[in-house]
PDB file of N, CA, C and O in Angstrom:
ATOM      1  N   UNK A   1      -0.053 -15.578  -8.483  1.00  0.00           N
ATOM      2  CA  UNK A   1      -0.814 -14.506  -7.901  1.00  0.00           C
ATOM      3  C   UNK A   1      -0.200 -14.048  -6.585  1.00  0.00           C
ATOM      4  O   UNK A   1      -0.609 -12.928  -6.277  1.00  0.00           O
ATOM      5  N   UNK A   2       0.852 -14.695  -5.520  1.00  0.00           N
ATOM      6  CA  UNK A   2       1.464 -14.410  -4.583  1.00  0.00           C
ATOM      7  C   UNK A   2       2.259 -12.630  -5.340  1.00  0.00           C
ATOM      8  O   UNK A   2       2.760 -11.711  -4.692  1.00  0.00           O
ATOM      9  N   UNK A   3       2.135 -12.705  -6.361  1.00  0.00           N
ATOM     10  CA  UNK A   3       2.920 -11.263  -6.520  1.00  0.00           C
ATOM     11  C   UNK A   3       2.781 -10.199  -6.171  1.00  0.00           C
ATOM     12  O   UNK A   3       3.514  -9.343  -5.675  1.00  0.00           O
ATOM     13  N   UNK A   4       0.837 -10.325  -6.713  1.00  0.00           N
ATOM     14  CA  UNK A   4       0.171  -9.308  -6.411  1.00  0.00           C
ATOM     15  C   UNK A   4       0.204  -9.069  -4.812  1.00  0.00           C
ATOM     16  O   UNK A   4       0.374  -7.992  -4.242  1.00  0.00           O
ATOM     17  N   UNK A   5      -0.020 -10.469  -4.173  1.00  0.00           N
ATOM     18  CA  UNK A   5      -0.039 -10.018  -2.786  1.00  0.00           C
ATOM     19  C   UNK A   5       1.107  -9.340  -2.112  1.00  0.00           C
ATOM     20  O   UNK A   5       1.035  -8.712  -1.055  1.00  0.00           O
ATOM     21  N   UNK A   6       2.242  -9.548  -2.888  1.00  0.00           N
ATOM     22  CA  UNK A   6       3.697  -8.870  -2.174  1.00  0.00           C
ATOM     23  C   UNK A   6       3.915  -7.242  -2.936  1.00  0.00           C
ATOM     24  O   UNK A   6       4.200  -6.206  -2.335  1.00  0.00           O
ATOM     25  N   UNK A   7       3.800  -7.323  -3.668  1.00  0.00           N
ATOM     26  CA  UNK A   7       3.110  -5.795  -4.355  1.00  0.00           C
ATOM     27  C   UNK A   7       2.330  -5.290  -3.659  1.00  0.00           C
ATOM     28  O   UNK A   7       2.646  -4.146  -3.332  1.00  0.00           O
ATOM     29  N   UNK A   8       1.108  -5.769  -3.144  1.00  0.00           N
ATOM     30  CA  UNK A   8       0.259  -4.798  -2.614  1.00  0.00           C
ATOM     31  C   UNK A   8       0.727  -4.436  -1.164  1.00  0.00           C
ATOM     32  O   UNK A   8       0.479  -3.332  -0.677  1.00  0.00           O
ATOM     33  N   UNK A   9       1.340  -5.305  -0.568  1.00  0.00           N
ATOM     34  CA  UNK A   9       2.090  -4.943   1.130  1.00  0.00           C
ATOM     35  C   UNK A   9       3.385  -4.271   0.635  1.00  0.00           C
ATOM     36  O   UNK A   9       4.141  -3.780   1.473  1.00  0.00           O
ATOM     37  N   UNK A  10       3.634  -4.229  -0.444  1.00  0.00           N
ATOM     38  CA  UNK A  10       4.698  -3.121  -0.810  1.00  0.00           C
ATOM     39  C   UNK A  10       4.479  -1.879  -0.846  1.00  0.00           C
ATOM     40  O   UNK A  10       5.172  -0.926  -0.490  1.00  0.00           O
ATOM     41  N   UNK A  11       3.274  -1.956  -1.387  1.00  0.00           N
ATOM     42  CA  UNK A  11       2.678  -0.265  -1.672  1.00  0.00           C
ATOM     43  C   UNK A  11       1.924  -0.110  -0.505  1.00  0.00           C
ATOM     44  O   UNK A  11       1.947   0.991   0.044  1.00  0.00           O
ATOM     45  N   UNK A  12       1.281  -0.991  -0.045  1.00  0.00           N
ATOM     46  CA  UNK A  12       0.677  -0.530   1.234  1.00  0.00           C
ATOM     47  C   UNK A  12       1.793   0.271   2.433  1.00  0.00           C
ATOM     48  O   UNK A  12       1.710   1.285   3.126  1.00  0.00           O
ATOM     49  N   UNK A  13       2.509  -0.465   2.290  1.00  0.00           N
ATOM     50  CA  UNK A  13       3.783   0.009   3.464  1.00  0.00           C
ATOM     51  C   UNK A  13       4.850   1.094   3.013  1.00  0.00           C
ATOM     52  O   UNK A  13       5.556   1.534   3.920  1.00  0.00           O
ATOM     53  N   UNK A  14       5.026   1.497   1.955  1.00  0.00           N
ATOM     54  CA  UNK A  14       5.648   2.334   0.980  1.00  0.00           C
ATOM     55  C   UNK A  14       4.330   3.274   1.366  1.00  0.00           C
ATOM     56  O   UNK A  14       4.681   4.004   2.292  1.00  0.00           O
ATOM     57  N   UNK A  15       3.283   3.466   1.092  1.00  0.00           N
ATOM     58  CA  UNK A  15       2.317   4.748   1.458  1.00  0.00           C
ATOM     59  C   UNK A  15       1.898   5.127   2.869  1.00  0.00           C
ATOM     60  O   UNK A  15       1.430   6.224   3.173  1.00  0.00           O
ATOM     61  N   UNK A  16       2.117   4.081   3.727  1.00  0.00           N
ATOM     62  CA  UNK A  16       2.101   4.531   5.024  1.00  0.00           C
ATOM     63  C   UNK A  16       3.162   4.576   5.219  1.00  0.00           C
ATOM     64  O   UNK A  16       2.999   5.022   6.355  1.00  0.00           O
ATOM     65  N   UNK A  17       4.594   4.490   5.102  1.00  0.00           N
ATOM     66  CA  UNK A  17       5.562   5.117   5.426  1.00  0.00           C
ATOM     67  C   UNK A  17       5.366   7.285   5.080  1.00  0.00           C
ATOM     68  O   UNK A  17       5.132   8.321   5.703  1.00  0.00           O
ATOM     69  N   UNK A  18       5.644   6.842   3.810  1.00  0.00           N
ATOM     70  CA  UNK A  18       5.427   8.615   3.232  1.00  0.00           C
ATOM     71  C   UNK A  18       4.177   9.224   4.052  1.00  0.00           C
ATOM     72  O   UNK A  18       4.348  10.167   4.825  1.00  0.00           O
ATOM     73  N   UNK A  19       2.801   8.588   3.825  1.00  0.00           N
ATOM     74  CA  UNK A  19       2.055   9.242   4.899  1.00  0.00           C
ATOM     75  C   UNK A  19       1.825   9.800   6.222  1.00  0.00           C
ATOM     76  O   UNK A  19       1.106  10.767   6.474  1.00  0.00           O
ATOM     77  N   UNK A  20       2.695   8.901   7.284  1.00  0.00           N
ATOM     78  CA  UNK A  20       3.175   9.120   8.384  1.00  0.00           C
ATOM     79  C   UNK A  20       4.374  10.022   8.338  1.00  0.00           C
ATOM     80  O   UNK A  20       4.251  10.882   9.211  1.00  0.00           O
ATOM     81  N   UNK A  21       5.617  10.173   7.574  1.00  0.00           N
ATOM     82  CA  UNK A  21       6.493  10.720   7.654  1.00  0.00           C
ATOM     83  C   UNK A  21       5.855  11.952   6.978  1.00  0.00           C
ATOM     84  O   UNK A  21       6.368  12.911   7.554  1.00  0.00           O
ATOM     85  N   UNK A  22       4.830  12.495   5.868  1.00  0.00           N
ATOM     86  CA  UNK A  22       3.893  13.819   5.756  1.00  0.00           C
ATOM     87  C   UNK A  22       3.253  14.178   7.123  1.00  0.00           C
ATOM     88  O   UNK A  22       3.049  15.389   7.215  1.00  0.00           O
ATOM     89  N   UNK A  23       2.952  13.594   8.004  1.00  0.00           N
ATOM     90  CA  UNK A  23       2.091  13.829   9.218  1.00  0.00           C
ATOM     91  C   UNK A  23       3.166  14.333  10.467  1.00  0.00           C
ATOM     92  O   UNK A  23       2.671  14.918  11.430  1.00  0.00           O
ATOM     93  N   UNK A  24       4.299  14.148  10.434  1.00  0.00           N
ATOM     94  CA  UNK A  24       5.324  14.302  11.394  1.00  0.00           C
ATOM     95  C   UNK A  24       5.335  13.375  12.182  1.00  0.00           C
ATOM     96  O   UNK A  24       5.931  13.655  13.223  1.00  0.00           O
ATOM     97  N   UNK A  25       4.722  11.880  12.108  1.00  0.00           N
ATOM     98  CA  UNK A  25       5.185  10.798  13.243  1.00  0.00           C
ATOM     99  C   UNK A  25       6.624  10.409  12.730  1.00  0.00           C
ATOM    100  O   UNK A  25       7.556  10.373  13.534  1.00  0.00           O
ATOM    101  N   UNK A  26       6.775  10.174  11.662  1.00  0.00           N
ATOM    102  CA  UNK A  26       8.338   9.661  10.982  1.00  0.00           C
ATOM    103  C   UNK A  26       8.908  11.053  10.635  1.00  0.00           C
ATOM    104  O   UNK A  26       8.321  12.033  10.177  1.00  0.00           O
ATOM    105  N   UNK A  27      10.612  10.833  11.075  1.00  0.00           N
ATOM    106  CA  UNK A  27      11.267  12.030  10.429  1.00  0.00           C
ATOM    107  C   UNK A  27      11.795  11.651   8.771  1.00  0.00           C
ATOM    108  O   UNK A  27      11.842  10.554   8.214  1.00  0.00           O
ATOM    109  N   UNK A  28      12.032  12.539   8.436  1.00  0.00           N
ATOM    110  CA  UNK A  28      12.153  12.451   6.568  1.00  0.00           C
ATOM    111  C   UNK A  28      12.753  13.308   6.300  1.00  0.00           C
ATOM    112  O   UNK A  28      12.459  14.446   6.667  1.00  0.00           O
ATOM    113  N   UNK A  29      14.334  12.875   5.188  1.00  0.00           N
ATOM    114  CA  UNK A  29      14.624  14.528   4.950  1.00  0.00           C
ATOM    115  C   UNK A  29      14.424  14.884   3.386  1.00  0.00           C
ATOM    116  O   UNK A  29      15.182  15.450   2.599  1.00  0.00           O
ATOM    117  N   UNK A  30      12.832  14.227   3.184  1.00  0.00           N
ATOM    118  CA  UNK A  30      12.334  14.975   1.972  1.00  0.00           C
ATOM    119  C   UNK A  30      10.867  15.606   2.286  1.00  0.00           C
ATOM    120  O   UNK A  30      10.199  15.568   3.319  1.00  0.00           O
ATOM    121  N   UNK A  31      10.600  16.215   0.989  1.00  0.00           N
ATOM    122  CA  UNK A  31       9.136  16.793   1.187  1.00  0.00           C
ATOM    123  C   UNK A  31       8.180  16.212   0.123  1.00  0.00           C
ATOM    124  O   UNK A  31       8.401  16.209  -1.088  1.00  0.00           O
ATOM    125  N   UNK A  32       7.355  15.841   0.589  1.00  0.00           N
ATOM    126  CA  UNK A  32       5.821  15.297  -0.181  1.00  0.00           C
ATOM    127  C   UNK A  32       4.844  16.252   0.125  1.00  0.00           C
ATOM    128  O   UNK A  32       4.810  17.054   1.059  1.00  0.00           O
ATOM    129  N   UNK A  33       4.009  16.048  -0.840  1.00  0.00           N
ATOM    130  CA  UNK A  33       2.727  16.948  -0.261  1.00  0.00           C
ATOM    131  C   UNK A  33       1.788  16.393   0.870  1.00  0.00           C
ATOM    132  O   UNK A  33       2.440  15.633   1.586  1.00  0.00           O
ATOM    133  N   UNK A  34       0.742  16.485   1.197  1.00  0.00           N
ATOM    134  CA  UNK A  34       0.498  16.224   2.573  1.00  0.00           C
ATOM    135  C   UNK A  34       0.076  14.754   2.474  1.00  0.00           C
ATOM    136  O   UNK A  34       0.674  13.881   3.104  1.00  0.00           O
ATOM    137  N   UNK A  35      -1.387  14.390   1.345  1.00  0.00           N
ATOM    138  CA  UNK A  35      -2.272  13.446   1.455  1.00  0.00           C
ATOM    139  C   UNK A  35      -1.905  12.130   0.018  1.00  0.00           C
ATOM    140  O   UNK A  35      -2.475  11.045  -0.093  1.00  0.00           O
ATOM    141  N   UNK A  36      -0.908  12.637  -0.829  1.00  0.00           N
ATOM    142  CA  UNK A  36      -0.978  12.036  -1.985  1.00  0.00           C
ATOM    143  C   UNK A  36      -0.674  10.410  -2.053  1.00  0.00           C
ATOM    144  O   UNK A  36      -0.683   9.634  -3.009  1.00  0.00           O
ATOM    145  N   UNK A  37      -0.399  10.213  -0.635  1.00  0.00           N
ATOM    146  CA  UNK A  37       0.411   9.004  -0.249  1.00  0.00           C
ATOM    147  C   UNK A  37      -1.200   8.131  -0.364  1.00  0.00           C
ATOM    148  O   UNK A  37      -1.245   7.101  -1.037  1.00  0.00           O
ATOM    149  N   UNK A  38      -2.178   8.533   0.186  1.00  0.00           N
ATOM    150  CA  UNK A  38      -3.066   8.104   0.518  1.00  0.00           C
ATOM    151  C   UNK A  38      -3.403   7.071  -0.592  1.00  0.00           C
ATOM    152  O   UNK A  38      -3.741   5.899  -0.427  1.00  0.00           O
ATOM    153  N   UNK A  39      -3.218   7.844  -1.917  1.00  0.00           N
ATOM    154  CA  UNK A  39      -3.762   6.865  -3.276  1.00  0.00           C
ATOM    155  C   UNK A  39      -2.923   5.516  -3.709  1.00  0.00           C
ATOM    156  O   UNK A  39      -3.334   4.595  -4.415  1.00  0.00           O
ATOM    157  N   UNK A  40      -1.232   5.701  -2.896  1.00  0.00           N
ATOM    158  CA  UNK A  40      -0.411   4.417  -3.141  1.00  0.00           C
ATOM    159  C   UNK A  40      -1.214   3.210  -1.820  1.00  0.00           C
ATOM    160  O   UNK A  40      -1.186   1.990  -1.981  1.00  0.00           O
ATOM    161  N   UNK A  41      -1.639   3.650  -1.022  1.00  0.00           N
ATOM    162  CA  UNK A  41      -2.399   3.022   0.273  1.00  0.00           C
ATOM    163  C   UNK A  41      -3.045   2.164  -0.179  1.00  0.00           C
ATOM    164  O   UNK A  41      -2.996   0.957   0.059  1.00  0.00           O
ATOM    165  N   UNK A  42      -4.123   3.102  -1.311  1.00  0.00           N
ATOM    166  CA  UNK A  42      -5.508   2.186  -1.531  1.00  0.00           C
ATOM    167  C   UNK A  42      -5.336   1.297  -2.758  1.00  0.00           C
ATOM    168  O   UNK A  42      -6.057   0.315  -2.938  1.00  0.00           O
ATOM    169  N   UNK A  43      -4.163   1.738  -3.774  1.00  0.00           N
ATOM    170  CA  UNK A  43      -3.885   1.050  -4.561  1.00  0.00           C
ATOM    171  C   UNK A  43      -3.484  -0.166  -4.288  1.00  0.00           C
ATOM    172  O   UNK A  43      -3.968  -1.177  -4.796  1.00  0.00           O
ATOM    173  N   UNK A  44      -2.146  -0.126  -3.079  1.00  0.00           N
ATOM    174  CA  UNK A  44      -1.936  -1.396  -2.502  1.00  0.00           C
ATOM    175  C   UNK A  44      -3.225  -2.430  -1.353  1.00  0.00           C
ATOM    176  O   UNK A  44      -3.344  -3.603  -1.002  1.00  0.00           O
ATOM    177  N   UNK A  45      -3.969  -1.111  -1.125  1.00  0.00           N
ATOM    178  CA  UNK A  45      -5.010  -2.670  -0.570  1.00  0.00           C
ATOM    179  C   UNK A  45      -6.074  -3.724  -1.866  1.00  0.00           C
ATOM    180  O   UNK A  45      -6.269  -4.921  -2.079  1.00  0.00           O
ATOM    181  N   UNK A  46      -6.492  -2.493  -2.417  1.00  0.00           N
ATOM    182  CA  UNK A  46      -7.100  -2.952  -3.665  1.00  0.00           C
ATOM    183  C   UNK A  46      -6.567  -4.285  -4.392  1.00  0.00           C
ATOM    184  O   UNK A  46      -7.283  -5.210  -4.775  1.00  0.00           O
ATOM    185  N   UNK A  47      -5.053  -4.190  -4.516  1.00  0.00           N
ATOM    186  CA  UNK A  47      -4.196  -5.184  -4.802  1.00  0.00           C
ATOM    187  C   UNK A  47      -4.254  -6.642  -4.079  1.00  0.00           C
ATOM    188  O   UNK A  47      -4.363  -7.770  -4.558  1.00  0.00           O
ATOM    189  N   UNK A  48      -4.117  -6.096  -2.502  1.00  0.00           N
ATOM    190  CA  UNK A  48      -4.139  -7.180  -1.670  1.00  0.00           C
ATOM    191  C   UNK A  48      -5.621  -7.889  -1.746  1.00  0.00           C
ATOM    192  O   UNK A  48      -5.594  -9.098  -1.515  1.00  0.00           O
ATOM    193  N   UNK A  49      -6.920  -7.319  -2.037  1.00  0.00           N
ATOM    194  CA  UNK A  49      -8.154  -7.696  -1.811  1.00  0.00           C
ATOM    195  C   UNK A  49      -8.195  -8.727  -3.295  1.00  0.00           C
ATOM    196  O   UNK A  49      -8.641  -9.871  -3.214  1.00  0.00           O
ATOM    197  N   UNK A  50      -7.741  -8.231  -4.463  1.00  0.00           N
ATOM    198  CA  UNK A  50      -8.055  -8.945  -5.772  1.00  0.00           C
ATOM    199  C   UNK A  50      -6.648  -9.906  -5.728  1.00  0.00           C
ATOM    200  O   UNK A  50      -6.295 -10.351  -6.820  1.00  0.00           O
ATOM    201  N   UNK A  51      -5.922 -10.215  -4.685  1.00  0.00           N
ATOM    202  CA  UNK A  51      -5.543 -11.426  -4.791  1.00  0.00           C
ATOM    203  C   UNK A  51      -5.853 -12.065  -3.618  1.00  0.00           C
ATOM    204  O   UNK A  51      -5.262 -13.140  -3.717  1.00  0.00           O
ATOM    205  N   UNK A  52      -6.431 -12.045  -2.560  1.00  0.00           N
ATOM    206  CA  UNK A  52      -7.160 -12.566  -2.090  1.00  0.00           C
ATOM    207  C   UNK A  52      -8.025 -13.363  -2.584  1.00  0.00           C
ATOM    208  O   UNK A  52      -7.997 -14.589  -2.473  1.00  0.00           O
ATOM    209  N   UNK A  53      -9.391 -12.281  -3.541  1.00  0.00           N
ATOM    210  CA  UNK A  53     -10.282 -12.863  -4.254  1.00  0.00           C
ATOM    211  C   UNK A  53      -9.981 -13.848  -4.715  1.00  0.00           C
ATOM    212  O   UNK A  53     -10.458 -14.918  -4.339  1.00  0.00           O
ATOM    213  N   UNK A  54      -8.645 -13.673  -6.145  1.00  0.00           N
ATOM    214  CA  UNK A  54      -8.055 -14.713  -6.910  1.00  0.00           C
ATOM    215  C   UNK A  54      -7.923 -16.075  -6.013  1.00  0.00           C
ATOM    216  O   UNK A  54      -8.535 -17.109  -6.281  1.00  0.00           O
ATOM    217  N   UNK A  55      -7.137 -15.938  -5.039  1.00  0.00           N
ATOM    218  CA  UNK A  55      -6.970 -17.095  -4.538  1.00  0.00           C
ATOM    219  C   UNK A  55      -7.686 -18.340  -3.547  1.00  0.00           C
ATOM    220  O   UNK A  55      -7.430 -19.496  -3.210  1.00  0.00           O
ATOM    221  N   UNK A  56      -8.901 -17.154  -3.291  1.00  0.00           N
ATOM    222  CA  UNK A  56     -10.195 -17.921  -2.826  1.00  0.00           C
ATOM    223  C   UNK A  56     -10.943 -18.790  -4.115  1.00  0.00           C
ATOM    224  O   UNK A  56     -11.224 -19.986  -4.193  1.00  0.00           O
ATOM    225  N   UNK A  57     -11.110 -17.829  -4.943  1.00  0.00           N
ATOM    226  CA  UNK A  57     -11.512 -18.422  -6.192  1.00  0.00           C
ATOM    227  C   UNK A  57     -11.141 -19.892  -6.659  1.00  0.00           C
ATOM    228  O   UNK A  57     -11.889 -20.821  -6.962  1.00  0.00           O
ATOM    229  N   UNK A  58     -10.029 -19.833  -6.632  1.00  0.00           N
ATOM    230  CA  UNK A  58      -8.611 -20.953  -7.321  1.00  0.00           C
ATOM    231  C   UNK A  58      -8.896 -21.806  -5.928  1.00  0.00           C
ATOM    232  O   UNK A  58      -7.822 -21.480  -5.423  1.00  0.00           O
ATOM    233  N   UNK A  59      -9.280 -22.337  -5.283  1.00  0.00           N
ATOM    234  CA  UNK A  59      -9.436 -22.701  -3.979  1.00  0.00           C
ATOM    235  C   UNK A  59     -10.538 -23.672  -4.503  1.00  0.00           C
ATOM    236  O   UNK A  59     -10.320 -24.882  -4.566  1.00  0.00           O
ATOM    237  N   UNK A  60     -11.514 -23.215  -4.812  1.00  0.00           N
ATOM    238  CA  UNK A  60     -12.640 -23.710  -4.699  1.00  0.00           C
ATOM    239  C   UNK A  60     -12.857 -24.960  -5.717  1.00  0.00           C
ATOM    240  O   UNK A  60     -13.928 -25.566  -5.731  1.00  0.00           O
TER     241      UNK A  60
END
């Protein structure tokens, strides 16, 4: 289950990269649309939370 957790700080950090670089704090020499980054964000926390869970679970 460590996968999920490195997956999800993958995508977490992979969508706040693009998100910030859509916002003009990061320079980029591509174009994204403004907000779409937002859904790789939540995908990767979602990720990080259900292996969390998992591994509290497996804990017990």
């Amino acid at each position: 289950m460590i996968r999920k957790l490195i997956w999800g700080v993958i995508l977490l950090l992979f969508g706040l990269w693009i998100w910030l670089a859509n916002l003009g704090v990061i320079k980029h020499s591509f174009s994204f649309n403004r907000d779409w980054p937002i859904i790789i964000i939540i995908i990767g926390i979602m990720t990080l939370i259900e292996g969390f869970v998992w591994r509290k679970r497996r804990c017990k």
